[in-house]
C-alpha positions in Angstrom: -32.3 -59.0 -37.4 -34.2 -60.0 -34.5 -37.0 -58.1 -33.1 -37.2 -56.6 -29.3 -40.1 -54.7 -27.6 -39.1 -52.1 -25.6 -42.2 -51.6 -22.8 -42.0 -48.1 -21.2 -43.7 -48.6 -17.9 -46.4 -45.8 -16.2 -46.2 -46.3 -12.6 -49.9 -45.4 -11.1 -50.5 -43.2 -8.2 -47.3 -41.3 -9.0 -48.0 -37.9 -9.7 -47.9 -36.6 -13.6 -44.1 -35.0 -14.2 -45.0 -31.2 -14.7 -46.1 -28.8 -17.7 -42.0 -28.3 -18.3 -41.4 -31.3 -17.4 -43.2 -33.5 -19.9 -42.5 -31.0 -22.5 -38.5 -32.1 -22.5 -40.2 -36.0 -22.3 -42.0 -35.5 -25.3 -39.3 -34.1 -27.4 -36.1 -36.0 -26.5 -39.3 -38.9 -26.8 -40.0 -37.1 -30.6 -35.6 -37.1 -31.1 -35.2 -41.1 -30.4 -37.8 -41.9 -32.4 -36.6 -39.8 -35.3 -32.9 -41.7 -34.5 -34.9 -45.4 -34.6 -36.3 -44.6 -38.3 -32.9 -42.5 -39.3 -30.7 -45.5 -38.2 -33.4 -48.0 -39.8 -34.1 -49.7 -36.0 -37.8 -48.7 -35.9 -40.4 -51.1 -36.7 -43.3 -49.6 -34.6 -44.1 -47.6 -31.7 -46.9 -45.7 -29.7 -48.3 -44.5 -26.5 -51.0 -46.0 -24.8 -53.6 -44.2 -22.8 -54.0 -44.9 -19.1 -55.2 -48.5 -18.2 -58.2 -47.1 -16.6 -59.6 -47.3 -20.5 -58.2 -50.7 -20.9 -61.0 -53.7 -21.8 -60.1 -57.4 -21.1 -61.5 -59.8 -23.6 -61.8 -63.3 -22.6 -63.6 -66.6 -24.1 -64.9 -69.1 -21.5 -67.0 -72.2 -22.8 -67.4 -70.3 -26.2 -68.8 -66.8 -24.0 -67.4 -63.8 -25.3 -66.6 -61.9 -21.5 -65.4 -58.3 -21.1 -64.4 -56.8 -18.3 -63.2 -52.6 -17.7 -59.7 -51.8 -16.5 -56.6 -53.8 -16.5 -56.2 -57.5 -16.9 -53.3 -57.7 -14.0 -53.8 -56.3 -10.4 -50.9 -53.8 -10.5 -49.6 -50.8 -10.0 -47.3 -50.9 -12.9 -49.0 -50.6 -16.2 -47.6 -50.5 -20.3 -47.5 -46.5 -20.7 -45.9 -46.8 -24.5 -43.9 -48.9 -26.2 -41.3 -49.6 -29.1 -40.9 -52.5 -31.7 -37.1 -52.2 -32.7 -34.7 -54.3 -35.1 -31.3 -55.0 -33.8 -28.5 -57.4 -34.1 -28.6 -58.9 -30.5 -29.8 -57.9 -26.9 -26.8 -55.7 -26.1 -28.1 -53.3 -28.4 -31.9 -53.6 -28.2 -30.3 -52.5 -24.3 -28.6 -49.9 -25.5 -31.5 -48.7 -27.0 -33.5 -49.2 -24.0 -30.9 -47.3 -21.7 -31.8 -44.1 -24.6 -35.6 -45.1 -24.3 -35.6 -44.9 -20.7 -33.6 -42.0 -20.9 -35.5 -40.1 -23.2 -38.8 -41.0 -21.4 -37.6 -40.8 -17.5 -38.9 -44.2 -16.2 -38.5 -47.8 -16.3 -38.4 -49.6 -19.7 -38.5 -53.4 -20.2 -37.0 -55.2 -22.9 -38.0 -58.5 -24.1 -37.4 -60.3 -27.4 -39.9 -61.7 -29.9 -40.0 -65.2 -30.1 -38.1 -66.5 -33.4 -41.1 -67.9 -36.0 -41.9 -70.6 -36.8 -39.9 -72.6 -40.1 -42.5 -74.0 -42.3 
């Protein structure tokens, strides 16, 4: 089966959803994942913390650079993400439509590529 990420996106400046609010988030959050490993779709998954925390790493002429915050200027960051299993993009999507669902924002998907044959 292929692979898909599915990219939950954190929009900044938007204010945080409230106390009740991100209570029902985090269990209908807690219920898909528990679906993924149930239905043997879940590979990986996780939240990320705010890109304010974020570190770019970069090698120029064999210098080892750093820089704080995020690597692109925008106001759309990664918030969390999924690693899934499925047959084909229809339903790495209709995962995504429960995803974005269960989390109340915007969520990306994009396929791995295919590796390599040796």
């Amino acid at each position: 089966m292929k692979q898909y990420l599915l990219s939950v996106h954190y929009i900044e400046g938007q204010p945080p959803p409230a106390r009740d609010v991100m209570a029902k988030i985090y269990k209908d959050v807690n219920t898909l994942n528990e679906e993924l490993r149930t239905t043997g779709t879940w590979v990986f998954g996780g939240g990320l913390h705010t890109p304010d925390v974020a570190t770019v790493v970069r090698v120029k002429d064999g210098e080892v650079l750093t820089t704080d915050g995020p690597f692109a200027e925008t106001k759309e960051h990664i918030g969390g993400f999924w690693v899934i299993k499925a047959p084909d993009l229809d339903a790495a999507l209709a995962w995504a439509a429960k995803a974005s669902t269960a989390c109340a924002g915007p969520v990306e998907v994009r396929p791995f590529q295919e590796e390599a044959a040796d």
